[in-house]
DRENTI-166867 format. One record per residue (C-alpha): residue number from 1; chain; x, y, z. Coordinates in steps of 0.5 Angstrom, whole numbers, plus 500, padded with zeros to 3 digits. Layout:
DRENTI-166867
<rec><k>NUM</k><c>A</c><u>X</u><v>Y</v><w>Z</w></rec>
...
end
This chain:
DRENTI-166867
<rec><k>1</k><c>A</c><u>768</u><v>452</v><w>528</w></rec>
<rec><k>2</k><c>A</c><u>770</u><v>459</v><w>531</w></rec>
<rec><k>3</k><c>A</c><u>777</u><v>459</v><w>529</w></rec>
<rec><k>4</k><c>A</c><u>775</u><v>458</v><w>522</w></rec>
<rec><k>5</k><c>A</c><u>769</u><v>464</v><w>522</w></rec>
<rec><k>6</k><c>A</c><u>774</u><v>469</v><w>525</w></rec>
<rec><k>7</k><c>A</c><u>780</u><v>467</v><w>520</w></rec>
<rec><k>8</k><c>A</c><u>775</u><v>468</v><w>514</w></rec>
<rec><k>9</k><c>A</c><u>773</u><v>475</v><w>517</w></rec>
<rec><k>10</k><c>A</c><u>781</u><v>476</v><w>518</w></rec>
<rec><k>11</k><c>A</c><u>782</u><v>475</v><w>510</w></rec>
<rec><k>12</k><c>A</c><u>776</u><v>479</v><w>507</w></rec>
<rec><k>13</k><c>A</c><u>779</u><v>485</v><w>511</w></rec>
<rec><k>14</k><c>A</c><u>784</u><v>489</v><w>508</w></rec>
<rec><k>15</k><c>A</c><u>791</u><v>487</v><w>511</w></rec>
<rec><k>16</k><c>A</c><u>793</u><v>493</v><w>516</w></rec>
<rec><k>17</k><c>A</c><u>786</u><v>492</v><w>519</w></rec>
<rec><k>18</k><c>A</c><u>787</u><v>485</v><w>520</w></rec>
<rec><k>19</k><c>A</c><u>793</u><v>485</v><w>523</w></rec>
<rec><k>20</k><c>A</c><u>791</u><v>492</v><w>527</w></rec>
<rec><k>21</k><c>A</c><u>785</u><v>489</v><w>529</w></rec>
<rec><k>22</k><c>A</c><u>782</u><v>496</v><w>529</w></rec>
<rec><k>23</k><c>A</c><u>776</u><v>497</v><w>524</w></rec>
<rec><k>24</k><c>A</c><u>775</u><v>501</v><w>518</w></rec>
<rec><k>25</k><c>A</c><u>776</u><v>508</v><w>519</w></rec>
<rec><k>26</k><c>A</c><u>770</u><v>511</v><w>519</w></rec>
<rec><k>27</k><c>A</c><u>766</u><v>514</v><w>513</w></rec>
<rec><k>28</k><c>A</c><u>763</u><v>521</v><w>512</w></rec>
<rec><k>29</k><c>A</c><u>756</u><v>522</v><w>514</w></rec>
<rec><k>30</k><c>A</c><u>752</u><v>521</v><w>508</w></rec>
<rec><k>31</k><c>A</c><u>750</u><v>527</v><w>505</w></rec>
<rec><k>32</k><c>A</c><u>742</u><v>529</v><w>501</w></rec>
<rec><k>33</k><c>A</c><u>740</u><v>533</v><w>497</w></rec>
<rec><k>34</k><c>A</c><u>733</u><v>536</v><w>494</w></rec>
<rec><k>35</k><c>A</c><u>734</u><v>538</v><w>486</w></rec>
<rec><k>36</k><c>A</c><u>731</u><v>545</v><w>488</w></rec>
<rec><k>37</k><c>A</c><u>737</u><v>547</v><w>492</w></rec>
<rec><k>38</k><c>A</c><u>743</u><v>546</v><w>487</w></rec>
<rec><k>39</k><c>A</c><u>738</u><v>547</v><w>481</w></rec>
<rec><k>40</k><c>A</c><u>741</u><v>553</v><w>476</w></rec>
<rec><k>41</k><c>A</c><u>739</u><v>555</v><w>468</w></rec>
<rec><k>42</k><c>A</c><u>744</u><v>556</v><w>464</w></rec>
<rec><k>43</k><c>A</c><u>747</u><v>555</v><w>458</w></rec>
<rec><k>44</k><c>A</c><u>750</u><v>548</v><w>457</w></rec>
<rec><k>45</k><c>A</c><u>757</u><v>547</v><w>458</w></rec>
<rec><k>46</k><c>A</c><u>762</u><v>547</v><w>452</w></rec>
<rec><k>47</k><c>A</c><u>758</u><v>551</v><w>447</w></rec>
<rec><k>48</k><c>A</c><u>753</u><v>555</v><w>450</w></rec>
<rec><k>49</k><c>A</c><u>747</u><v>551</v><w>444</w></rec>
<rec><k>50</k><c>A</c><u>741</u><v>553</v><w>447</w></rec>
<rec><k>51</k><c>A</c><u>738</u><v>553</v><w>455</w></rec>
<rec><k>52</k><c>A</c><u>737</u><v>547</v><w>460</w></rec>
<rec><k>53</k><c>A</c><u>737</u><v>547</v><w>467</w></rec>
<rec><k>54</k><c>A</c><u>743</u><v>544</v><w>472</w></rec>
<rec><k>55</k><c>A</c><u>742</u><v>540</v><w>477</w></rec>
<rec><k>56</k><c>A</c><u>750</u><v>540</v><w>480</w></rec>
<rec><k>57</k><c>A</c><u>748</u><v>534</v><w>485</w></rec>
<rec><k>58</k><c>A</c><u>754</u><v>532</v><w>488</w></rec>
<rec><k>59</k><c>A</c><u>757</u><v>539</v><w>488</w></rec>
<rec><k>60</k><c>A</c><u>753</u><v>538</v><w>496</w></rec>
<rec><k>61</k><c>A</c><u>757</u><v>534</v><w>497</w></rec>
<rec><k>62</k><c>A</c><u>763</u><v>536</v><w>501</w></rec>
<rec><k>63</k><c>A</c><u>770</u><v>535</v><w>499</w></rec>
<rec><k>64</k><c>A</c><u>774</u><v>530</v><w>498</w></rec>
<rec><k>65</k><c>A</c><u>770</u><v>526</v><w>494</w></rec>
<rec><k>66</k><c>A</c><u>771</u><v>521</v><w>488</w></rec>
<rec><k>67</k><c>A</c><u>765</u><v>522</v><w>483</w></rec>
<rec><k>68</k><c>A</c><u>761</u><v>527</v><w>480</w></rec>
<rec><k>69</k><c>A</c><u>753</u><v>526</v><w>480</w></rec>
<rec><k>70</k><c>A</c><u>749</u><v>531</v><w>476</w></rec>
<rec><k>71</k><c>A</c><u>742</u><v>532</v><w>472</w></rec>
<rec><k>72</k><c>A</c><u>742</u><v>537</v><w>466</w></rec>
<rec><k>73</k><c>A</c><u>734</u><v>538</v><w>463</w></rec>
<rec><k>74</k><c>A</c><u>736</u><v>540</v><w>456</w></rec>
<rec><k>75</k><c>A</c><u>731</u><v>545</v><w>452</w></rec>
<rec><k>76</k><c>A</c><u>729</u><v>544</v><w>446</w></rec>
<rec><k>77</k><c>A</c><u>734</u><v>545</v><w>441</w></rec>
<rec><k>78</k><c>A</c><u>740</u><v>545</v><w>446</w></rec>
<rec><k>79</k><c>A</c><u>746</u><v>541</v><w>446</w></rec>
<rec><k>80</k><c>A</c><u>753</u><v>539</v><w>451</w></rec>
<rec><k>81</k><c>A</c><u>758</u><v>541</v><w>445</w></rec>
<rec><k>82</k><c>A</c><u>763</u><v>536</v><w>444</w></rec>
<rec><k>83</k><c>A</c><u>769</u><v>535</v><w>448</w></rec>
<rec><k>84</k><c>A</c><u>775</u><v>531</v><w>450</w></rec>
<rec><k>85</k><c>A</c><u>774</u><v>527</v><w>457</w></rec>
<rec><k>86</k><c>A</c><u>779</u><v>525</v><w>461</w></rec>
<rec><k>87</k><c>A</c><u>776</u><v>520</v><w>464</w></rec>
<rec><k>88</k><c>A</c><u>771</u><v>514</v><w>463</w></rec>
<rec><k>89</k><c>A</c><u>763</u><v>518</v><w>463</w></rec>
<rec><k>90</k><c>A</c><u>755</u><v>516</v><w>462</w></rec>
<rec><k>91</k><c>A</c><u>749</u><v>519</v><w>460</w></rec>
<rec><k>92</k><c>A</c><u>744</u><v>516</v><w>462</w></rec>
<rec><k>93</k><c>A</c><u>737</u><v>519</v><w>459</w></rec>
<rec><k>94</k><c>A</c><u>731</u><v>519</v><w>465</w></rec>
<rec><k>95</k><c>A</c><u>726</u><v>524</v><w>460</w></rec>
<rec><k>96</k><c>A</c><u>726</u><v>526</v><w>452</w></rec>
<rec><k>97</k><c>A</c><u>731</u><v>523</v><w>447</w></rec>
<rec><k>98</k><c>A</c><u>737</u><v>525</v><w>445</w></rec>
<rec><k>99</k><c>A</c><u>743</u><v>523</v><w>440</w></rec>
<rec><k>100</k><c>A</c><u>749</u><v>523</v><w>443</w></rec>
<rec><k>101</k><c>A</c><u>756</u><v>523</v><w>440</w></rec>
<rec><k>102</k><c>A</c><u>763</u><v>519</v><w>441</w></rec>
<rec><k>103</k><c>A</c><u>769</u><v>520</v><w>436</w></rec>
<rec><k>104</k><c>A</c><u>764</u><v>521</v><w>430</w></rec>
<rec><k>105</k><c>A</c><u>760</u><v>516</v><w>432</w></rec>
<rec><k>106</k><c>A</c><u>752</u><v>519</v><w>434</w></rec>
<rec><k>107</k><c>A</c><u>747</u><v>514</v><w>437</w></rec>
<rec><k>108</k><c>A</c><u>739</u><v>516</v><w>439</w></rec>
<rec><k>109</k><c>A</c><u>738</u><v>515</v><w>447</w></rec>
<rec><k>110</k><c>A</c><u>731</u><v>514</v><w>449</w></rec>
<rec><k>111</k><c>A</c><u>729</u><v>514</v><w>456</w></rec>
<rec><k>112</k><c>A</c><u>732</u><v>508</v><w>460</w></rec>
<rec><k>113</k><c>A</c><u>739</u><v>508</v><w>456</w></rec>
<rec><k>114</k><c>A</c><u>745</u><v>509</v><w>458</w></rec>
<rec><k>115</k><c>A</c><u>752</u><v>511</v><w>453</w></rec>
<rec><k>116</k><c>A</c><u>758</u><v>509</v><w>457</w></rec>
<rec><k>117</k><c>A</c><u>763</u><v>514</v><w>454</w></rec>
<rec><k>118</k><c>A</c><u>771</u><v>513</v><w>455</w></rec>
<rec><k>119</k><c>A</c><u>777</u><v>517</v><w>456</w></rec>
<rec><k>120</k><c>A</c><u>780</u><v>520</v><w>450</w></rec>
<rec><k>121</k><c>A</c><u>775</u><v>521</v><w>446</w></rec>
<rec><k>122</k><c>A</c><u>771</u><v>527</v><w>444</w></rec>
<rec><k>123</k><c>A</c><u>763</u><v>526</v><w>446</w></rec>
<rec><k>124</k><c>A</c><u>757</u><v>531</v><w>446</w></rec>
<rec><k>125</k><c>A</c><u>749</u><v>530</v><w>447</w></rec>
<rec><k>126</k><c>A</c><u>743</u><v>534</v><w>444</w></rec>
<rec><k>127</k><c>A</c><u>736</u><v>534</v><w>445</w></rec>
<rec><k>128</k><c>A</c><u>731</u><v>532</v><w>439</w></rec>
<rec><k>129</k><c>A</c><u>724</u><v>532</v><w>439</w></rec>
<rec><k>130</k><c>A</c><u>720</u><v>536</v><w>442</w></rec>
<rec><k>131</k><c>A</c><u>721</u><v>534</v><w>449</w></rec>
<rec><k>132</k><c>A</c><u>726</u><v>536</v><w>453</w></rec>
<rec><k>133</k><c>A</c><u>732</u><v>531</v><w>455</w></rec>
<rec><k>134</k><c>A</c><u>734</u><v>529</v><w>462</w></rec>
<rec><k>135</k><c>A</c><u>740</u><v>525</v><w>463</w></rec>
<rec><k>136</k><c>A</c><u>744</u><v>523</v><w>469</w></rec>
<rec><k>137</k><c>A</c><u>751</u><v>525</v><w>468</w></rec>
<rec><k>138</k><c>A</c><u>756</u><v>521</v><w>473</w></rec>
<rec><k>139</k><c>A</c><u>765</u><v>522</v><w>472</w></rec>
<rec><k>140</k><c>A</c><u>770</u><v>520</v><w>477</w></rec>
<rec><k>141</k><c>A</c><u>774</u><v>527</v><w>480</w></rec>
<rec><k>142</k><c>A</c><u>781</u><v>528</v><w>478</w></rec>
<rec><k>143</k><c>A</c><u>785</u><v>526</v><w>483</w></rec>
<rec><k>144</k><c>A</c><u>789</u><v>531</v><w>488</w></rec>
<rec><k>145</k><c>A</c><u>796</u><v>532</v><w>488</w></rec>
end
């Protein structure tokens, strides 16, 4: 019964690790993050519609790393203009209400929804009513050359 524990061990790893025998190599320490330390009032990006507050959390985070992790509080009235991304995107809504807008197609986001936005397109959000909108923003980082 050993024998078939350790060749099912030895499939699920990957094959250099497998044949070396050695572990995986060891992950960074994982990093935390308060709000109040990355927390910046700006002007949205792409358009400067109105005022909100960035949370730019993975930015804590030290290089290399693949994803982006943000928060951005819009006030009332302001918007992420749109854009072209160049990678898949969501906005996920924690506060507030939002329209977001994907290629011309807008939809209301509430609390608890998410837009999963794809590569290609031209997206933007704003803010409706008169509570501020938060949203979660997560992205890949473009690979290094």
């Amino acid at each position: 019964m050993r024998r078939g524990w350790a060749l099912a061990a030895a499939l699920t790893l990957p094959a250099c690790v497998a044949a070396s025998g050695a572990g995986p190599a060891a992950a960074p320490p994982m990093v935390v993050v308060s709000e109040s330390d990355v927390m910046v009032r700006e002007a949205p990006p792409h358009g400067a519609i109105g005022m909100s507050t960035a949370y730019r959390i993975s930015d804590a985070a030290p290089q290399p790393r693949t994803m982006e992790f943000r928060r951005r509080v819009l006030d009332p009235g302001a918007a992420v203009g749109e854009h072209p991304i160049a990678h898949d995107e969501v906005y996920y809504v924690t506060a507030g209400r939002g329209v977001v807008i994907s290629d011309g197609e807008e939809a209301e986001l509430r609390p608890g929804m998410a837009a999963y936005l794809y590569e290609g397109a031209v997206v933007g959000i704003r803010q409706v009513g008169d509570e501020p909108l938060s949203i979660i923003i997560a992205y890949p980082v473009a690979p290094r050359d």
